[in-house]
C-alpha positions, 0 to 999 in steps of 0.5 A: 162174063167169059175171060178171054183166052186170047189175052195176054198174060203176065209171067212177071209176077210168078218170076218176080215171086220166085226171085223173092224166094230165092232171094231170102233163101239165099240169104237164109244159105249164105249166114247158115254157111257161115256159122257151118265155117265156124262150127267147123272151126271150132270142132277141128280146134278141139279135136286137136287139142284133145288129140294133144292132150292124148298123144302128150300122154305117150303111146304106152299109156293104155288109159285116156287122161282125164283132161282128155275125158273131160274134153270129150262132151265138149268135142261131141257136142261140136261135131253134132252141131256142125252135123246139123249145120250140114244138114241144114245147108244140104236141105236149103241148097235142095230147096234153092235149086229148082229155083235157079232152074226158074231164074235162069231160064228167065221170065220170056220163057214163062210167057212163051208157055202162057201163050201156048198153054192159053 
């Protein structure tokens, strides 16, 4: 049996397929956003407070306090974890952005290219 060629074919399941993905990496984007604001938050919280600490210390003092010393894990660890959260949200929005290319261009666009390509 022979397909026929001349038949028409249907570009809204490859649309609606990539809207699905976009959709759930969108969702993935927005909730890694938020928790990105918080990890900003919560880094700039502690880095002004050691930054207190050092500077109540007075600018003669050659040593860091030792309330400052203990800070330091705690404020290294937040900086790492907002670097990862950047990352991540840096590699989603590279993954969402071909997507949009597809949703804008709509789905008449992939049945004008079906039907030449046929």
């Amino acid at each position: 049996m022979k397909l026929n060629p001349f038949s028409k074919k249907s570009p809204t399941g490859y649309y609606d397929r990539i809207k699905v993905q976009h959709d759930q990496l969108d969702r993935e984007l927005t909730a890694l956003k938020k928790e990105l604001a918080e990890a900003k938050e919560e880094y700039t919280q502690l880095h002004e407070k050691r930054s207190r600490i050092i500077d109540a210390a007075g600018s003669m003092s050659m040593n860091t306090p030792p309330a400052a010393k203990a800070m330091w894990p705690a404020v290294n660890a937040a900086y790492q974890r907002m670097g990862q959260l950047e990352s991540s949200v840096s590699s989603l929005e590279g993954r969402i952005r071909p997507l949009n290319r597809v949703l804008q261009a709509g789905p008449m666009t992939f049945r004008v290219e079906l039907d030449f390509h046929a």
